[in-house]
VMD Tcl script that builds the backbone (N, CA, C; Angstrom):
set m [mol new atoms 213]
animate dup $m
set s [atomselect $m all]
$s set {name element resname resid chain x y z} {
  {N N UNK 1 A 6.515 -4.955 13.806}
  {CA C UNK 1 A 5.960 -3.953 12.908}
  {C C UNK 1 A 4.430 -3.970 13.025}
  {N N UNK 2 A 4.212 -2.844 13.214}
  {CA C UNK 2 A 2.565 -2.802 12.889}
  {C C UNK 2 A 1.669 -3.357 12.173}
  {N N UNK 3 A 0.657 -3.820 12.131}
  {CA C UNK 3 A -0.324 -4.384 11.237}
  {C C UNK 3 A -0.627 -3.343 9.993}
  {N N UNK 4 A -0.840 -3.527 8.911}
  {CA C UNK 4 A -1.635 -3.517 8.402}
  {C C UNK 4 A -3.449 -2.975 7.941}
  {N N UNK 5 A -3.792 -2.092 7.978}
  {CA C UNK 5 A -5.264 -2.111 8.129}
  {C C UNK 5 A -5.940 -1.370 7.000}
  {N N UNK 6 A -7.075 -1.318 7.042}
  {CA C UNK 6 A -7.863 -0.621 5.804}
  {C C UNK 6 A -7.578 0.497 5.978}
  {N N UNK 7 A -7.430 1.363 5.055}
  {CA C UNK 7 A -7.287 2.672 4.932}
  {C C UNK 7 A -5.937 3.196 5.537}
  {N N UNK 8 A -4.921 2.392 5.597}
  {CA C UNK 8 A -3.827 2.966 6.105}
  {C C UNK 8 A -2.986 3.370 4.682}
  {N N UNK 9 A -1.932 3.988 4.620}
  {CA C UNK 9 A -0.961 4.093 3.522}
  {C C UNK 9 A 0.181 3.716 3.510}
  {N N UNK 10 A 0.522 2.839 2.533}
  {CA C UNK 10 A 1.654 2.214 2.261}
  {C C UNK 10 A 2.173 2.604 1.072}
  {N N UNK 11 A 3.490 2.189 1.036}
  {CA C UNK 11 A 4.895 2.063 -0.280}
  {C C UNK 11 A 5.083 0.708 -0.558}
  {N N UNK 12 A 4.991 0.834 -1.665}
  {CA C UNK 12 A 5.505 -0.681 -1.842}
  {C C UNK 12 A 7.210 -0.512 -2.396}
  {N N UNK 13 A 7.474 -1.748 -1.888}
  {CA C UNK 13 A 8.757 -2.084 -1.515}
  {C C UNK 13 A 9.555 -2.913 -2.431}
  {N N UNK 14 A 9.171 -3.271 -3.934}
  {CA C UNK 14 A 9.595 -3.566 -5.039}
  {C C UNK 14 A 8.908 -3.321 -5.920}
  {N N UNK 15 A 9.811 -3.129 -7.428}
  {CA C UNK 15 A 9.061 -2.621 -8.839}
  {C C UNK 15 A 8.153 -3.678 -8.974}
  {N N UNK 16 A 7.040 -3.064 -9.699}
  {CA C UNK 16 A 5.977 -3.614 -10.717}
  {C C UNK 16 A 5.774 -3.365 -11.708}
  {N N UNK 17 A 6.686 -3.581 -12.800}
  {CA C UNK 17 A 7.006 -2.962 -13.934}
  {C C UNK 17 A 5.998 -3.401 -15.332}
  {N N UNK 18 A 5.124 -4.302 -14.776}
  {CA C UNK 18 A 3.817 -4.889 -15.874}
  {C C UNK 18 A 2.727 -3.932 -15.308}
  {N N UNK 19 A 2.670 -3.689 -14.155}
  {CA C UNK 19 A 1.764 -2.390 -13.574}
  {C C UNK 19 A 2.056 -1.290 -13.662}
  {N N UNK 20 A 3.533 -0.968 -13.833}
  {CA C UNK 20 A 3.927 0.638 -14.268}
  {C C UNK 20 A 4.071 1.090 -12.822}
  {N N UNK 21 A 4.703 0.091 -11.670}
  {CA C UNK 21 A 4.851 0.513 -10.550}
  {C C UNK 21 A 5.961 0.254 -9.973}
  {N N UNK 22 A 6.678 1.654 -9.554}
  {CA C UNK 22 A 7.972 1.461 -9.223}
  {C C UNK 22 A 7.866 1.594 -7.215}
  {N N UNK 23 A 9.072 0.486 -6.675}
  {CA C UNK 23 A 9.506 1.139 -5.531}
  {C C UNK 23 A 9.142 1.922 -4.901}
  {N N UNK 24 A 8.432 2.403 -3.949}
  {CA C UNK 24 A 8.329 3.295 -3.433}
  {C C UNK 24 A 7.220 4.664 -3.858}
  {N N UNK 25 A 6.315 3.649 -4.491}
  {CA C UNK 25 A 4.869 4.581 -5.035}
  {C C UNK 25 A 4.202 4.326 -3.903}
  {N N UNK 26 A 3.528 5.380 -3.709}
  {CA C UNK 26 A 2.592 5.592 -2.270}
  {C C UNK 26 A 0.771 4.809 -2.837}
  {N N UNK 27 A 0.506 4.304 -2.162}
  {CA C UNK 27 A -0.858 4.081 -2.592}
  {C C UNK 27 A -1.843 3.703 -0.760}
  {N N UNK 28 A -3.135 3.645 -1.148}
  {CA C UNK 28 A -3.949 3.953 -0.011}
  {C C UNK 28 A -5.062 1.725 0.213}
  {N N UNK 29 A -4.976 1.573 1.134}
  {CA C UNK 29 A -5.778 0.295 1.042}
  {C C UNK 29 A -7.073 0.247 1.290}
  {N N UNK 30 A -7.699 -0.203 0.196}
  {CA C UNK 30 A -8.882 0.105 0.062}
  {C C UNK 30 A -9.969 -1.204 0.091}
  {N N UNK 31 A -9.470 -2.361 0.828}
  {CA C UNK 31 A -9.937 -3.714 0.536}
  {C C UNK 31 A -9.072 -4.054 1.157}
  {N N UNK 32 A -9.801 -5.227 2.232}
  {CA C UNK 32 A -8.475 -6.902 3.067}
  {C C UNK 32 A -9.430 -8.002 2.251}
  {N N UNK 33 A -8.618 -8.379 1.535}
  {CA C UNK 33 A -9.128 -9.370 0.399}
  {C C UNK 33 A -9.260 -10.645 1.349}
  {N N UNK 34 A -8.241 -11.070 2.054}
  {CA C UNK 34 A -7.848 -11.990 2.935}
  {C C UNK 34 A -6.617 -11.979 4.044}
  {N N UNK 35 A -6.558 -12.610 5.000}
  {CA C UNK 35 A -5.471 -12.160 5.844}
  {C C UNK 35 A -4.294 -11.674 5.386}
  {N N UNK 36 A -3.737 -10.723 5.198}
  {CA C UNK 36 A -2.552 -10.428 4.690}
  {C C UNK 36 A -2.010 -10.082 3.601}
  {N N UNK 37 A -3.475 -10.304 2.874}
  {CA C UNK 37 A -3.768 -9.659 1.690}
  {C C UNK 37 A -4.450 -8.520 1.482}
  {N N UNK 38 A -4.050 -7.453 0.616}
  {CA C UNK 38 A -4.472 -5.826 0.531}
  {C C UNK 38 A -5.398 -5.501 -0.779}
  {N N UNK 39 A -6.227 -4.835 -1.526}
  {CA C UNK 39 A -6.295 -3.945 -2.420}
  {C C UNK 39 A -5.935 -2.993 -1.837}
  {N N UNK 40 A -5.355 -2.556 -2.909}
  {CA C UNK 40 A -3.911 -1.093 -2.494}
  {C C UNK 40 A -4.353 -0.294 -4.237}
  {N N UNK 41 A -4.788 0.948 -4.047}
  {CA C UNK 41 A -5.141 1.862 -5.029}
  {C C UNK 41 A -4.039 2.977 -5.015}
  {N N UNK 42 A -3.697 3.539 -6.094}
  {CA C UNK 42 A -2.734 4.434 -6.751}
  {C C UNK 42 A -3.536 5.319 -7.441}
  {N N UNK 43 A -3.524 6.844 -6.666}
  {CA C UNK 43 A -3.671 8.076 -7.289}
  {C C UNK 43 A -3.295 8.523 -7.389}
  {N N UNK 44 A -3.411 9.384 -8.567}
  {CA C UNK 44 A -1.999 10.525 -9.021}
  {C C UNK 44 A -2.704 11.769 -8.029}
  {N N UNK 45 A -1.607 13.094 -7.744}
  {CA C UNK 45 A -2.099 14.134 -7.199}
  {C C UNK 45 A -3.366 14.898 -7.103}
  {N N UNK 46 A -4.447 14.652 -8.311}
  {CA C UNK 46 A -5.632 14.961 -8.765}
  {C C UNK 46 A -6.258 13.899 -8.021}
  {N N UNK 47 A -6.453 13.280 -7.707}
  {CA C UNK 47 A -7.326 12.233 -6.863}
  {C C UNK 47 A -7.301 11.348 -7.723}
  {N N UNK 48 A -6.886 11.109 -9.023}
  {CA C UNK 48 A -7.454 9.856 -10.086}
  {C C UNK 48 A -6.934 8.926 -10.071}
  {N N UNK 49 A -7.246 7.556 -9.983}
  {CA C UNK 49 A -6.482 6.179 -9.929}
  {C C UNK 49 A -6.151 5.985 -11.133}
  {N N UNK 50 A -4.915 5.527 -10.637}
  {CA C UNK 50 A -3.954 5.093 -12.289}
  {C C UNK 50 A -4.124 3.380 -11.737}
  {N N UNK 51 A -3.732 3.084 -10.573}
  {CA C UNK 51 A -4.004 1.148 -10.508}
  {C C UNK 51 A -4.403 0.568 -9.832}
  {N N UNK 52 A -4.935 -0.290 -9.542}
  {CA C UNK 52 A -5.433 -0.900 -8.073}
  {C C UNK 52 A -5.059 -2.379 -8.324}
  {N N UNK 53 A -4.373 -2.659 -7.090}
  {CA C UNK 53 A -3.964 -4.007 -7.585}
  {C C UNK 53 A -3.616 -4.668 -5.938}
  {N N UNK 54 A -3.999 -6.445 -5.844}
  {CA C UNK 54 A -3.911 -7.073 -4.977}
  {C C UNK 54 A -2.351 -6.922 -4.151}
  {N N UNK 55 A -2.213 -6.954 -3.773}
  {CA C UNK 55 A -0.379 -7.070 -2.585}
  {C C UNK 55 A -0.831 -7.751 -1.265}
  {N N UNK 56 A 0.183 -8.396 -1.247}
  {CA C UNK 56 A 0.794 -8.956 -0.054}
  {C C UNK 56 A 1.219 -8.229 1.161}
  {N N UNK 57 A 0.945 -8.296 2.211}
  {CA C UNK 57 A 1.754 -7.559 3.181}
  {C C UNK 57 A 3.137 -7.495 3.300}
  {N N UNK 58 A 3.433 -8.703 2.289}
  {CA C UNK 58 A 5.132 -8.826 2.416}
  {C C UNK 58 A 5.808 -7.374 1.588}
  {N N UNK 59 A 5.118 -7.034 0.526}
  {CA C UNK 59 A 5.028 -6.344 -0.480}
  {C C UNK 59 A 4.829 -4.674 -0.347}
  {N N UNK 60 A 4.432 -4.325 1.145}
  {CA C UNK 60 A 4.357 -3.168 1.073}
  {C C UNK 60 A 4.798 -2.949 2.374}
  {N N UNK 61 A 5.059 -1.480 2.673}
  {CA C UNK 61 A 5.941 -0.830 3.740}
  {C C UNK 61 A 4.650 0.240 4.202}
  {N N UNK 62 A 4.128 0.105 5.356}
  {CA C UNK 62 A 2.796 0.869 5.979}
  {C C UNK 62 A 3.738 1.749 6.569}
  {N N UNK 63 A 3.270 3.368 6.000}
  {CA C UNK 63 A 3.845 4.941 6.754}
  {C C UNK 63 A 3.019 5.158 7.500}
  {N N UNK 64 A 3.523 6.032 8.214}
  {CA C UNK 64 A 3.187 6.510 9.427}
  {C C UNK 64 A 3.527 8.007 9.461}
  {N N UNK 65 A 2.345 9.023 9.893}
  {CA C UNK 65 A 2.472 10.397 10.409}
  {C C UNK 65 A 2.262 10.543 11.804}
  {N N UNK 66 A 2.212 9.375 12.632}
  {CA C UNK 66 A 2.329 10.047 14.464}
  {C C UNK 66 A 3.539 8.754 14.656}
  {N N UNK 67 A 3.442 8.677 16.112}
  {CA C UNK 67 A 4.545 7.817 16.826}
  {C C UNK 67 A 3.763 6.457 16.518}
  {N N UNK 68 A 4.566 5.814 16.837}
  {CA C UNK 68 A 3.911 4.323 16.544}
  {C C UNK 68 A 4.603 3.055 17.709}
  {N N UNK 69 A 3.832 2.847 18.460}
  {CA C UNK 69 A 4.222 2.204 19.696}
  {C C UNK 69 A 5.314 0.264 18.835}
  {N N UNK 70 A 6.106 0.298 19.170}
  {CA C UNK 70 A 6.857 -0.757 18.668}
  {C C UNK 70 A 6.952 -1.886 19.831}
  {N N UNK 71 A 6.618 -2.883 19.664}
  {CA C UNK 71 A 6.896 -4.494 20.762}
  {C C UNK 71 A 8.213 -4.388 21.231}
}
mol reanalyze $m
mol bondsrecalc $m
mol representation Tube
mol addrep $m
């Protein structure tokens, strides 16, 4: 699977229900805190952040809009 990188977009891949974040909310990475570690920001359709919160790479699922060369 692909890395990871700033500014890519991911889903995260389990609820966060003390964050008000379910499954499969789209958010944008905006910070590599540390290897493998993300700030990952959540905007609603208006551009406005509802959360920003640390994740794991384990923790999120990076989308993709072109082809993506696989090992």
């Amino acid at each position: 699977m692909p890395e990871i990188k700033l500014f890519d977009i991911v889903a995260l891949v389990a609820d966060f229900p003390d964050e008000g974040l379910a499954r499969g909310q789209v958010g944008s990475v905006v910070e590599i805190l540390a290897p493998g570690v993300f700030e990952v920001e959540f905007s609603d359709s208006d551009g406005r952040t509802y959360c920003q919160l640390a994740l794991k790479d384990s923790q999120l699922l990076a989308l993709h809009y072109e082809p993506v060369s696989l090992p």
